[in-house]
N, C-alpha and C positions, 0 to 999 in steps of 0.2 A: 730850076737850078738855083740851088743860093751858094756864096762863097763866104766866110768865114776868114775873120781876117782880127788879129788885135781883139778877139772876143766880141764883135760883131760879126753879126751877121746880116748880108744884104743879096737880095732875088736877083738874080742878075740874067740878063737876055742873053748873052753869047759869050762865049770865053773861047780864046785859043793862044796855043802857042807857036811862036814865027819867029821868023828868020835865026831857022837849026836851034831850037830853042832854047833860042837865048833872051827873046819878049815874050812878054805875057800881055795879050792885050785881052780887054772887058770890054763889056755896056753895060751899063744900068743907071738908073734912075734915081736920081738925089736931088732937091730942093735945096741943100745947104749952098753956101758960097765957097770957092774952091780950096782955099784956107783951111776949111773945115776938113775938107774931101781930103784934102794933101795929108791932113795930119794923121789920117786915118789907115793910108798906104803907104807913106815915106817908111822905113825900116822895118817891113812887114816881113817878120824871117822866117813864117811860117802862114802860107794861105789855104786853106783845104774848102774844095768844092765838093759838092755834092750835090748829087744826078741821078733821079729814077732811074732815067732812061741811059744816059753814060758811062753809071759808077761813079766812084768818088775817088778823087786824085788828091791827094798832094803836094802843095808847089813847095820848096826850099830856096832861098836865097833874092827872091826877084824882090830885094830891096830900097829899088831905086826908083823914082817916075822920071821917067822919058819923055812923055808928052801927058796929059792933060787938057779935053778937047770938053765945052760945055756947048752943048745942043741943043735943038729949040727941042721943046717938050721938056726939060730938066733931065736930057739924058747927058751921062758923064762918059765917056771913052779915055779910057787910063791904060795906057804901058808902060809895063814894071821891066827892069833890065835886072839882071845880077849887079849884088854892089858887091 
């Protein structure tokens, strides 16, 4: 699965949306410093993922990060809320 975001694109381990879908939470893997990472999802007004196996969705509006978790192995956990 990779997601698409600001004309990147990045492989990502798991995506869902929660709590009545109003967050968008991720996993994936980045080496950068969070800074970086932030700049890449802060005002992302349009994110589209794409999935052999799930199809390809859509996201609109989840411009906001909520949280921002860095984990061992350089995985990144990011929740987007509607801004």
């Amino acid at each position: 699965m990779t997601v698409t975001v600001k004309g990147k694109t990045f492989p990502v381990d798991w995506m869902w949306l929660v709590n009545r879908a109003e967050e968008l939470l991720l996993e994936y893997t980045d080496v950068r410093h969070v800074s970086q990472i932030v700049a890449d999802w802060e005002n992302a007004e349009v994110i589209e993922r794409k999935s052999e196996t799930e199809g390809n969705i859509t996201y609109e509006g989840f411009t906001s990060i909520s949280r921002i978790i860095k984990k061992a192995n350089n995985k990144v956990e990011i929740a987007l809320v509607r801004g």
